[in-house]
Backbone as CSV, one residue per row, in Angstrom:
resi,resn,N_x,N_y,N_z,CA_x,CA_y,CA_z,C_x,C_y,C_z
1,UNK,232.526,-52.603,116.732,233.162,-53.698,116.010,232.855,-53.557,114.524
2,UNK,233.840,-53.205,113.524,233.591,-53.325,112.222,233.876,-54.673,111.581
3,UNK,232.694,-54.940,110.771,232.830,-56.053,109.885,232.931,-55.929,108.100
4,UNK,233.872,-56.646,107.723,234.270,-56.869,106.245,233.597,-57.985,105.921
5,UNK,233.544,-57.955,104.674,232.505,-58.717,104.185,232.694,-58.953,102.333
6,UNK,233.482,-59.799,102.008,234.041,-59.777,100.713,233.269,-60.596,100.144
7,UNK,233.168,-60.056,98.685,232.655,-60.915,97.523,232.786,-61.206,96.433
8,UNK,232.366,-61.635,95.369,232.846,-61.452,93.880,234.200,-62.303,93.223
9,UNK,235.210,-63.222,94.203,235.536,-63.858,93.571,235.836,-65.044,92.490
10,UNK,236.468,-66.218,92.166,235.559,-66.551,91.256,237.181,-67.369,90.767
11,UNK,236.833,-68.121,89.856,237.943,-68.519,88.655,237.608,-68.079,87.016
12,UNK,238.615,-67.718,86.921,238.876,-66.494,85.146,239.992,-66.662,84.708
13,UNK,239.658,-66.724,83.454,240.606,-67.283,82.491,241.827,-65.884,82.340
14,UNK,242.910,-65.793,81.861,243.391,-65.263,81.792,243.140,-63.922,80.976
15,UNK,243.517,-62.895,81.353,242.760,-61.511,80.444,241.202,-61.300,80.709
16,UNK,241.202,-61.830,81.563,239.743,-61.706,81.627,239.663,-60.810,83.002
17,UNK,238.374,-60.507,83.621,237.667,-59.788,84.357,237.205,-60.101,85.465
18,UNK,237.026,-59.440,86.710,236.715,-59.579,88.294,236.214,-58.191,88.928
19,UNK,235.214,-58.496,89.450,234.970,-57.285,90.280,235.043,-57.388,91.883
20,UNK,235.528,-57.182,92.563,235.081,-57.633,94.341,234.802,-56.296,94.891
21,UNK,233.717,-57.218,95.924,233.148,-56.226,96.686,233.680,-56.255,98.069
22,UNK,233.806,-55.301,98.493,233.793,-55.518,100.176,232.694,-54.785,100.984
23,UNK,231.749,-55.044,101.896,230.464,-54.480,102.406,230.879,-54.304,103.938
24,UNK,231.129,-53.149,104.612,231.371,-53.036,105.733,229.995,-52.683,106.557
25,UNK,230.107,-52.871,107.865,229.371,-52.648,108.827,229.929,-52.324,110.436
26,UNK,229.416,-51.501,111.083,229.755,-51.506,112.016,230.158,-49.901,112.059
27,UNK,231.033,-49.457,111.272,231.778,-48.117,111.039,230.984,-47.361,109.660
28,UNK,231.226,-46.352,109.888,230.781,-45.784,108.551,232.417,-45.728,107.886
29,UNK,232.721,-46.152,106.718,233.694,-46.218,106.111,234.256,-44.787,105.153
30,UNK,233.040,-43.880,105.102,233.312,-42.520,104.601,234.656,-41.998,105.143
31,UNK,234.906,-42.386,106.604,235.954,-41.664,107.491,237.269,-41.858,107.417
32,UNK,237.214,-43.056,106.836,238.419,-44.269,107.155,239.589,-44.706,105.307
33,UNK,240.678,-44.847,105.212,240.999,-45.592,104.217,240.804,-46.712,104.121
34,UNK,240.813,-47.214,102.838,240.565,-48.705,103.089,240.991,-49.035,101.938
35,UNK,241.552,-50.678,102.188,242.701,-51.290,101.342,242.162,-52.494,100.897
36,UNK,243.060,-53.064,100.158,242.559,-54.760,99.476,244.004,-55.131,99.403
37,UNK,243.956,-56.072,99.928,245.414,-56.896,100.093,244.769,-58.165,99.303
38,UNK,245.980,-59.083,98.952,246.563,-60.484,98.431,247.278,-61.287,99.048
39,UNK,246.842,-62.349,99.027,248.055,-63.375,100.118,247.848,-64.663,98.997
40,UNK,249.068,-65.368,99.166,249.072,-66.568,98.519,250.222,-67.439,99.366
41,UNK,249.467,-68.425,99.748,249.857,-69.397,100.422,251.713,-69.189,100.527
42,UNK,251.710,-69.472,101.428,253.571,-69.447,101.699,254.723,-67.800,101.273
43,UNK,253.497,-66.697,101.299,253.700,-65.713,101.072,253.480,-64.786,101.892
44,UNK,253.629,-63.645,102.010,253.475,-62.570,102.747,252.217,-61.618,101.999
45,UNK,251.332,-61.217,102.921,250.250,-60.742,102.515,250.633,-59.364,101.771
46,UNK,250.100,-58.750,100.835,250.836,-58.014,99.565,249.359,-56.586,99.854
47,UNK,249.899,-55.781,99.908,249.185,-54.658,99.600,248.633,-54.191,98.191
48,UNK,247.303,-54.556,97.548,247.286,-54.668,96.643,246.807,-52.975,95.624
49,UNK,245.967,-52.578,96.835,245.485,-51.036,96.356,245.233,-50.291,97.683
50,UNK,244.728,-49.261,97.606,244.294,-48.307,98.998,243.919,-47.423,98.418
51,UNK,242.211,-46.761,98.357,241.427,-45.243,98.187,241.201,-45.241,99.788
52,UNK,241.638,-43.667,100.050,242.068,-42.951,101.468,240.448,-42.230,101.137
53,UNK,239.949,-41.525,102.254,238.840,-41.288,102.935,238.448,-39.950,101.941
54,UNK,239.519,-39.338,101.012,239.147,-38.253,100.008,239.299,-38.628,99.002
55,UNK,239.342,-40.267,98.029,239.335,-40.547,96.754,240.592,-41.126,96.911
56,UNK,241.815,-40.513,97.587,242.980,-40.690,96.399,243.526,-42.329,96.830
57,UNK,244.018,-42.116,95.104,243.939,-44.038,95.240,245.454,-44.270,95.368
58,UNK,245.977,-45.297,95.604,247.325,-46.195,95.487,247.245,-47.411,95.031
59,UNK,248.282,-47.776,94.335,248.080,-49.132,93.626,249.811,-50.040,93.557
60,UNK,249.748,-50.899,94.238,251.137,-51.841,93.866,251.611,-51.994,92.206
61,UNK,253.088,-52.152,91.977,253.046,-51.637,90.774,252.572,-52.873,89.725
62,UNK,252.685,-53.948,90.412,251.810,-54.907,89.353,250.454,-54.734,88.646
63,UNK,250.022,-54.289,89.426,248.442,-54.074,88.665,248.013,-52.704,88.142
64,UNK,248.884,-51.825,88.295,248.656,-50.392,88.056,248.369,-50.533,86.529
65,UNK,247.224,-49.707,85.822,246.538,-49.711,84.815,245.720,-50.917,84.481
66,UNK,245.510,-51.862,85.560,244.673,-53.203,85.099,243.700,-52.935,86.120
67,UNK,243.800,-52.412,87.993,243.123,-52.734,89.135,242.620,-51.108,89.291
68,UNK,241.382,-51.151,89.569,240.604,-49.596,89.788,239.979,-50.259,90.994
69,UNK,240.609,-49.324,91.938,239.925,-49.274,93.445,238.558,-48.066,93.441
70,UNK,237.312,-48.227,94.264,236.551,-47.415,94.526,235.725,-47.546,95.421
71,UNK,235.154,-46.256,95.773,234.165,-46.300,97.355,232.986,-45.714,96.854
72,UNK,231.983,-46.721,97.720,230.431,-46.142,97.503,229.996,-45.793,98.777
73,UNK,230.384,-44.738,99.620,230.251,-44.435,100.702,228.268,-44.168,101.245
74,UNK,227.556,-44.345,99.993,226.366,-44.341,100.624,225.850,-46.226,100.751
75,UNK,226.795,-46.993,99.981,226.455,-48.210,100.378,227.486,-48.752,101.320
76,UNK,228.200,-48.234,101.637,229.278,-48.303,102.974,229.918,-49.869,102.313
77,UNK,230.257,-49.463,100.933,230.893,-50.622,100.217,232.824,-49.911,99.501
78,UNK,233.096,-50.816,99.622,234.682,-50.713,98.272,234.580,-51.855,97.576
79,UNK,235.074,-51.383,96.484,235.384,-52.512,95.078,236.598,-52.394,94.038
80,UNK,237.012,-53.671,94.178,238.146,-53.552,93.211,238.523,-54.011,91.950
81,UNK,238.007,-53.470,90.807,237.954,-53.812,89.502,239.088,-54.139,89.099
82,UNK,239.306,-55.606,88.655,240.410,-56.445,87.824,240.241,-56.876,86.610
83,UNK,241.015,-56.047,85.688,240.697,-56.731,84.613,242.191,-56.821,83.667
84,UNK,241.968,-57.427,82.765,243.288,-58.389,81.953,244.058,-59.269,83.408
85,UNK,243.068,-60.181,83.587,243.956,-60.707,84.723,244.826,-61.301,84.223
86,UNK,245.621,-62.141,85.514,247.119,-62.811,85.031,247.131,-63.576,85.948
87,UNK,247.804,-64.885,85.457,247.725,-66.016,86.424,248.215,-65.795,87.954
88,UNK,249.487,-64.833,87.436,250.178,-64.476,88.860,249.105,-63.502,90.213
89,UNK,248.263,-62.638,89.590,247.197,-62.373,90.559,246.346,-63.527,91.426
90,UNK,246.393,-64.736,91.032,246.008,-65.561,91.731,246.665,-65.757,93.233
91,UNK,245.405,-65.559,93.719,245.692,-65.234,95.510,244.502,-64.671,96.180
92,UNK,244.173,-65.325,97.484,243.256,-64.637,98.284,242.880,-62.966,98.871
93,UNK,241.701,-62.738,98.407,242.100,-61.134,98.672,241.215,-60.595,99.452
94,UNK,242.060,-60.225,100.330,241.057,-59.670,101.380,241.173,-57.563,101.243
95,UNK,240.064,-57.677,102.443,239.455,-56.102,102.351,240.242,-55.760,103.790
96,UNK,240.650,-54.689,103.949,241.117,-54.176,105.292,240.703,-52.987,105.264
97,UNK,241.250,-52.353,106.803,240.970,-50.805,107.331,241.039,-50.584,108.674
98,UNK,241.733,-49.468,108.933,241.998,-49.469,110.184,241.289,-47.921,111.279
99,UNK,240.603,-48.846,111.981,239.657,-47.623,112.943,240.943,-47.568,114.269
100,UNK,240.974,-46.400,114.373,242.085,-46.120,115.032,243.185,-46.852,115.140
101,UNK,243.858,-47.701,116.510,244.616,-48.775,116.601,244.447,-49.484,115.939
102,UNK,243.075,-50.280,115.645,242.622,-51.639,115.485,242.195,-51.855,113.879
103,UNK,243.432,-52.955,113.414,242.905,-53.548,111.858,241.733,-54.282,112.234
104,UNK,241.078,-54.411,111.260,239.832,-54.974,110.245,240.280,-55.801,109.161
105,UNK,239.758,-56.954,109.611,239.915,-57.998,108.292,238.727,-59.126,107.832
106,UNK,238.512,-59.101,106.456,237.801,-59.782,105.885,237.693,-60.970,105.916
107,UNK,236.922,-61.800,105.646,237.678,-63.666,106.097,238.045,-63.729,104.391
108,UNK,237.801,-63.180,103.543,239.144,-63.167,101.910,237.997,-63.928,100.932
109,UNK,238.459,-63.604,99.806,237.368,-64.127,98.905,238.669,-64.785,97.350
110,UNK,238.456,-66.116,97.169,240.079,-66.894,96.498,239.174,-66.226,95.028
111,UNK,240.573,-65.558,94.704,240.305,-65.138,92.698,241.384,-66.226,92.508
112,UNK,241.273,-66.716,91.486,242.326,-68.106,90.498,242.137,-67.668,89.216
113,UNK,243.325,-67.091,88.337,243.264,-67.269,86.984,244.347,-68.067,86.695
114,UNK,243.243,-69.156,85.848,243.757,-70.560,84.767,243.286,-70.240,83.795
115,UNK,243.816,-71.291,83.060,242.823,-71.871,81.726,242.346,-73.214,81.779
């Protein structure tokens, strides 16, 4: 049974900065891709980035040059660096990954940028 384990969200002003963590257990995550999705209420959950099990990253085109995905495979962690946020990133974001058949999901950690 793998567990997600998100952190680091927060409320930030606009242009400003976020880091989240996600801390897995259960799996060693070296093996596996792993993603960070967005959901906002009355929406469809949004694929937000994905670093695959050899580095290479993907990014939705909203955040491309603002969101840096990365893996610390000796702390069996991912993190997703946000910065110049925007109000519209406001949304719950969870950590995923999938061990064979079976998704993995985080219980989500709410980022809100206001002023």
């Amino acid at each position: 049974q793998v567990q997600l384990v998100e952190s680091g969200g927060g409320l930030v002003q606009p242009g400003g900065s976020l880091k989240l963590s996600c801390a897995a257990s259960g799996a060693n995550i070296r093996f596996y891709a792993m993603n960070w999705y967005r959901q906002n209420a009355g929406k469809q959950r949004e694929l937000v980035a994905t670093v695959t099990s050899i580095g290479i990253t993907y990014y939705t085109d909203s955040v491309k040059g603002r969101f840096t995905i990365s893996r610390d495979n000796a702390r069996n962690t991912v993190y997703l660096q946000m910065n110049t946020l925007k109000p519209e990133d406001t949304a719950v974001y969870y950590c995923n990954t999938a061990v064979g058949v079976v998704n993995y999901w985080g219980q989500g950690t709410q980022v809100t940028v206001s002023s």
